[in-house]
C-alpha positions as CSV (number, residue, x, y, z in Angstrom):
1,X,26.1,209.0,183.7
2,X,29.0,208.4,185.4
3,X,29.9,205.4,187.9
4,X,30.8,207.3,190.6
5,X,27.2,209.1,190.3
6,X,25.9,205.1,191.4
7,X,28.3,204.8,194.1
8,X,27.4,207.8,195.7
9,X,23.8,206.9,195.9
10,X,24.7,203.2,197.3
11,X,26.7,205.3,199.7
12,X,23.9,207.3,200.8
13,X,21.4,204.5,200.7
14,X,23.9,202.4,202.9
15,X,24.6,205.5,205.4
16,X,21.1,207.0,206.0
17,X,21.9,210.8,205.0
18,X,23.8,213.0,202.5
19,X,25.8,214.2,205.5
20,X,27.5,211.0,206.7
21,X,28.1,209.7,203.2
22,X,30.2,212.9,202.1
23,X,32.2,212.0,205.2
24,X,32.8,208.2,204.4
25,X,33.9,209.6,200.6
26,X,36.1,212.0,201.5
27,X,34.0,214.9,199.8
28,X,32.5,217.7,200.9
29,X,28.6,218.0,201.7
30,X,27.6,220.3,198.5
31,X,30.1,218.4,196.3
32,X,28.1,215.2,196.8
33,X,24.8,216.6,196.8
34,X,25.8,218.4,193.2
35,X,26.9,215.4,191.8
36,X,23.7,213.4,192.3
37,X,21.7,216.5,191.4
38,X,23.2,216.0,188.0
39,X,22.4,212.7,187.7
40,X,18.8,213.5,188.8
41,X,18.8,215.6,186.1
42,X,19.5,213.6,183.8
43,X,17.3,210.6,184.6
44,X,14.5,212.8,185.4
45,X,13.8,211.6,189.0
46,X,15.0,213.5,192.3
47,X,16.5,210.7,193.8
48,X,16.9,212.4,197.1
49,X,14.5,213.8,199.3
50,X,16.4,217.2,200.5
51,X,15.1,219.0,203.5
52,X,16.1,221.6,206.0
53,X,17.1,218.5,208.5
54,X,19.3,216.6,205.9
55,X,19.5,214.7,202.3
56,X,18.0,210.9,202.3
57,X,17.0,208.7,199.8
58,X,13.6,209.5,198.1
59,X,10.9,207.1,197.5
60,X,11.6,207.3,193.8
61,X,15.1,206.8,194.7
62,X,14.7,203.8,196.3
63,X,12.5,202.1,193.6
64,X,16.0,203.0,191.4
65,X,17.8,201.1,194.3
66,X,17.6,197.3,192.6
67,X,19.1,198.8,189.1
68,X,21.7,201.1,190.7
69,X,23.1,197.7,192.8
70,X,22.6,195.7,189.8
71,X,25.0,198.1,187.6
72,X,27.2,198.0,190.6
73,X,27.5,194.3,191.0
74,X,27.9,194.1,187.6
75,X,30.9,196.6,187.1
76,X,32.7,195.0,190.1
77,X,32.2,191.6,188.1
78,X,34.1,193.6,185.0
79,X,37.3,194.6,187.4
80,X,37.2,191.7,189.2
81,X,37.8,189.6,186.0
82,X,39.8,192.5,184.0
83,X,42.3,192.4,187.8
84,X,42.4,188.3,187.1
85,X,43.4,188.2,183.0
86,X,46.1,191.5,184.0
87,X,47.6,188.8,186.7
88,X,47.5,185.6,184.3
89,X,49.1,187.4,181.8
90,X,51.8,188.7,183.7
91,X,53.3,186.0,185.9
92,X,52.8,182.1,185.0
93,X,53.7,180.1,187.4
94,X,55.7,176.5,185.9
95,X,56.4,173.4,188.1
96,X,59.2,171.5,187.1
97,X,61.0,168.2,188.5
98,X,63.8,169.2,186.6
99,X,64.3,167.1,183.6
100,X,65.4,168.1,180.4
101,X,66.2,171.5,181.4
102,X,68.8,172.6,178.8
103,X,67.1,170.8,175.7
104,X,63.9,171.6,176.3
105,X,63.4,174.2,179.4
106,X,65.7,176.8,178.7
107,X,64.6,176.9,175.2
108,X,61.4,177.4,176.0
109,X,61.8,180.0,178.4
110,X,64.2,181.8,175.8
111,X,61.5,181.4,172.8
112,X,58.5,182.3,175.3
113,X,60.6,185.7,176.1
114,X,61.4,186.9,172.7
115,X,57.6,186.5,172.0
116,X,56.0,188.1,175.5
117,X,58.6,190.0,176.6
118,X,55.7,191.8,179.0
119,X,55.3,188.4,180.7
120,X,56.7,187.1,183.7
121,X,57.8,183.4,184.2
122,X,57.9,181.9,187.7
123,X,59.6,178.0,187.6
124,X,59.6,175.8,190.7
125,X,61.0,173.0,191.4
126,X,58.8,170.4,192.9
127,X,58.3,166.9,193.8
128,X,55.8,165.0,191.2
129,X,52.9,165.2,194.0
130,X,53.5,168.8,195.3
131,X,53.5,169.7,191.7
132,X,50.4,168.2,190.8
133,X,48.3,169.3,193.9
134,X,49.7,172.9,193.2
135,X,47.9,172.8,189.9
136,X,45.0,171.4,190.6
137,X,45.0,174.4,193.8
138,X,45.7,176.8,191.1
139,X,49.2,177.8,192.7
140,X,50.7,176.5,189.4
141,X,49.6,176.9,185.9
142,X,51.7,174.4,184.3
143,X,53.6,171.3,185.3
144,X,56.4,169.0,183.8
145,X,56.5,165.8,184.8
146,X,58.0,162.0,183.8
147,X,56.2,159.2,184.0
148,X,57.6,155.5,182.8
149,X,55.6,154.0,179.6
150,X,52.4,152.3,181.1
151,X,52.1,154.6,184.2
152,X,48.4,155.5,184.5
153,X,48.1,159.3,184.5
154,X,45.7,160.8,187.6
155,X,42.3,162.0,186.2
156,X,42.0,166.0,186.3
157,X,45.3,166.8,184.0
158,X,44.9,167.9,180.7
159,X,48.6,166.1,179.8
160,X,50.5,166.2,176.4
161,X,53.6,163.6,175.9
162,X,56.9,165.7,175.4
163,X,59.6,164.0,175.2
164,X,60.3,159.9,175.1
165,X,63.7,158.3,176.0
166,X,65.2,156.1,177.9
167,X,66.6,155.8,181.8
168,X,70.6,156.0,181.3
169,X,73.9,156.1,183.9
170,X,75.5,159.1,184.3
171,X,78.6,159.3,185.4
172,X,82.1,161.5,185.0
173,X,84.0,160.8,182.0
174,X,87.4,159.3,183.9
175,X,85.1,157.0,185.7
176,X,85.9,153.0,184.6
177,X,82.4,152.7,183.9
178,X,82.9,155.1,180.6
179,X,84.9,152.8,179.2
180,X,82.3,150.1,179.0
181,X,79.4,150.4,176.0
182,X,76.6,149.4,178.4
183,X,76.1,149.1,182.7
184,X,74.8,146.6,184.1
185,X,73.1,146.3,187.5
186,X,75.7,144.4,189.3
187,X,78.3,147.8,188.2
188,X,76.0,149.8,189.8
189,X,75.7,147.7,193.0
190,X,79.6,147.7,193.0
191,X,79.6,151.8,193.1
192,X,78.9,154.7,195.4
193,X,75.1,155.5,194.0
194,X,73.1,158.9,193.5
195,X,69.6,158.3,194.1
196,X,66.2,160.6,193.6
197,X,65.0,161.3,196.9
198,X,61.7,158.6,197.2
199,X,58.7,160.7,195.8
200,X,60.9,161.4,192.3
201,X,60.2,158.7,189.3
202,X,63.9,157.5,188.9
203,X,64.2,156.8,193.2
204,X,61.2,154.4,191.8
205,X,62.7,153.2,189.0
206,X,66.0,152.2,190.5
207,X,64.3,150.5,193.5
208,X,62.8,148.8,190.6
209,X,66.3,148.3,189.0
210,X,68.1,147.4,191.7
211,X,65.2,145.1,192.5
212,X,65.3,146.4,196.3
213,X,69.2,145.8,196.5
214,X,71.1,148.7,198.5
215,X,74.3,149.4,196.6
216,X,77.7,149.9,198.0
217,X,76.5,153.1,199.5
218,X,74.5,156.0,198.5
219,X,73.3,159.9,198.0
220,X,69.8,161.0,197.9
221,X,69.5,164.2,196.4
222,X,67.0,166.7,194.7
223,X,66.5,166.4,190.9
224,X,68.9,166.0,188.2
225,X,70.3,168.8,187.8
226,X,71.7,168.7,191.7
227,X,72.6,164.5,190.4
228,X,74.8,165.7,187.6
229,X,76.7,168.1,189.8
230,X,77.3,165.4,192.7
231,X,78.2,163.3,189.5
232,X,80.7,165.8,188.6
233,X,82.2,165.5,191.5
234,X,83.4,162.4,191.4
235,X,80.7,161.0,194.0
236,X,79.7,158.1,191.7
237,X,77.0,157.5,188.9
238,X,73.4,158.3,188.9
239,X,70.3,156.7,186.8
240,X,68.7,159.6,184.7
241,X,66.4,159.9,181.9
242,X,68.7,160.2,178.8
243,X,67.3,163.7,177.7
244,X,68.3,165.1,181.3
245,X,71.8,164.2,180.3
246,X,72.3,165.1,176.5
247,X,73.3,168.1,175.5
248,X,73.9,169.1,179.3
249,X,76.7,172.2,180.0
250,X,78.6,169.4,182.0
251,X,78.6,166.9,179.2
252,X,79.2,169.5,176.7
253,X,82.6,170.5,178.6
254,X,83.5,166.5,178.9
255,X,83.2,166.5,182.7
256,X,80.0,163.6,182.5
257,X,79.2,161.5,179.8
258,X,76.4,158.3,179.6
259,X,75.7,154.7,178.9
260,X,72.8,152.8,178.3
261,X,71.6,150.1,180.9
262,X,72.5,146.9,179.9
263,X,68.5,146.1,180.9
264,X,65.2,146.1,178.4
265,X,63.2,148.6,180.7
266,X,60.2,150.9,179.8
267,X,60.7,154.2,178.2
268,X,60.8,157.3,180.4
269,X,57.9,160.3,179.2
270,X,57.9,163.6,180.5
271,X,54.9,165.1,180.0
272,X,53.6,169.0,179.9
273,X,50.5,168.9,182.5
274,X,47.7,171.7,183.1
275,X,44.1,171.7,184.9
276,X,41.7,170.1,182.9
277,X,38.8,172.0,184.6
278,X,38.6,175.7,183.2
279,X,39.7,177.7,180.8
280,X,43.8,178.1,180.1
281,X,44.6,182.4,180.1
282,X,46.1,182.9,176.5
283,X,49.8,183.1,177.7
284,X,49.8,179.8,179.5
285,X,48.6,178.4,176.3
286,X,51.1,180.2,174.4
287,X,53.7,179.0,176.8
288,X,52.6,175.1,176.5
289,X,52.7,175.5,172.5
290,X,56.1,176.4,173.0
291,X,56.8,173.7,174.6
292,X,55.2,171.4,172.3
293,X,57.1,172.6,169.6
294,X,60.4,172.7,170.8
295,X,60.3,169.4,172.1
296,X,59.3,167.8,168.5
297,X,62.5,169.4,167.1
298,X,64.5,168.2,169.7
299,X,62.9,164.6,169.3
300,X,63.2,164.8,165.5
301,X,66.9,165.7,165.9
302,X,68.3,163.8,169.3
303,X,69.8,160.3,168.2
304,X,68.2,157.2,168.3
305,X,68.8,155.5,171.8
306,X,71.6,152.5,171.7
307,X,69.7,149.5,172.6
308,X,72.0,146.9,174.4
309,X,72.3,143.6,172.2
310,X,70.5,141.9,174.7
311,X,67.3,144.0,174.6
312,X,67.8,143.9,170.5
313,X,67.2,140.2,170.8
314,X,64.1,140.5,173.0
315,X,62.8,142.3,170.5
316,X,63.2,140.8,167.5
317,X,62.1,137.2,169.3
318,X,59.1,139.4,170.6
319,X,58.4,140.2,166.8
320,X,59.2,136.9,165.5
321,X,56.6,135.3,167.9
């Protein structure tokens, strides 16, 4: 028994005659009818009622009718699912706000490659909201995102904590600011300022900062990786997650370099986020392990973050109390 054999018989079924259903397959009248003699053959059961006048469906066919649309339903089912698993595991689809994107993106995507080189990776770049609606939409598969320490994460996200650091200026290496060991918020107010666009964490944070003070003038801009080029050239400083810095082409070469914030503020996360609902296809979990791991080497191995001496002293009274 072949599925074809069914499909002819819907077809007839569906048409009203032998006649009009070779002409909606393509095939030719005896063709058909040969093909579903075979099958009557072997079931046993003329499943068409041939006369001089035409081919229809027989009584016996029709009581066959519920089992033929059953298998048909049912093998639809199996290419409709087989079509979905070939698509998910050849194209998943990343959101990023772009943080972290030589210590920890690029590595991935490198590792991820050498181990499903028959995969395609798609990565976006998104605001924090657009990325999260596109997952939960199912235009995105997986999602990086930051959050400060004590943000509450939206319900619907299965969400695993990547990296932890700590917001930091960045800013060219000739710039006066370099040659300081910390910046405080009055240097910044003093200086042509890069800023987030507002929907991005750090625009929040350095309102926050800044404690709603404008600076001497300012950029908004896209990301950090578009930040660290305006920084580059010699536009003025911008606030950054530390592991968005480190490590960077730019600060590799000497162009930019960092300093901590003379400030005791919350630590920055950036966490890997999928759908909660469902089940995960085996190459986007595959990809978020990668991540996962990656991101604990760099942790184990990036330096501890330089505290200013006035946070140090917060802390241990905090401890002391």
């Amino acid at each position: 028994m072949r599925i074809e054999q069914l499909e002819y018989i819907e077809a007839v079924t569906r048409l009203g005659s032998l006649r009009r259903a070779a002409e909606a397959l393509h095939l030719s009248q005896p063709a058909l009818s040969e093909t579903v003699r075979n099958l009557e053959r072997e079931l046993g059961v003329n499943i068409l009622d041939r006369r001089r006048s035409g081919a229809k469906i027989s009584a016996e066919g029709r009581e066959l009718l519920p089992h033929i649309a059953a298998v048909l339903e049912a093998v639809e089912g199996l290419r409709r699912a087989a079509d979905e698993q070939h698509r998910t595991s050849r194209m998943i689809r990343l959101g990023t706000v772009h943080a972290a994107t030589v210590p920890l993106l690029v590595p991935a995507i490198r590792a991820f490659r050498a181990a499903h080189p028959e995969t395609q990776l798609e990565v976006v770049g998104v605001q924090p909201d657009v990325l999260q609606k596109s997952l939960l939409e199912g235009d995105l598969d997986l999602g990086l995102v930051n959050y400060l320490q004590g943000d509450d994460i939206p319900p619907g996200f299965h969400s695993t904590e990547l990296l932890r650091g700590h917001a930091v200026v960045c800013l060219r290496s000739d710039s006066p600011l370099a040659a300081r060991p910390h910046v405080t918020v009055e240097d910044l107010l003093a200086q042509p300022l890069i800023v987030m666009r507002s929907g991005y964490l750090m625009h929040r944070y350095v309102h926050r900062l800044l404690h709603g003070r404008s600076p001497l003038f300012s950029y908004s801009t896209d990301g950090a990786e578009m930040g660290k080029l305006m920084v580059a050239e010699g536009l003025g400083p911008t606030v950054l997650p530390d592991y968005s810095v480190r490590g960077d082409p730019l600060e590799r070469s000497g162009v930019i370099t960092f300093r901590p914030l003379a400030t005791d503020d919350d630590a920055v996360l950036l966490v890997i986020q999928r759908p909660s609902a469902g089940t995960a296809p085996p190459a986007t979990r595959a990809l978020h392990q990668v991540f996962v791991e990656i991101a604990a080497a760099y942790q184990s191995s990036a330096p501890v973050f330089a505290a200013h001496p006035a946070a140090e002293e917060t802390g241990r009274a905090a401890t002391a109390d």
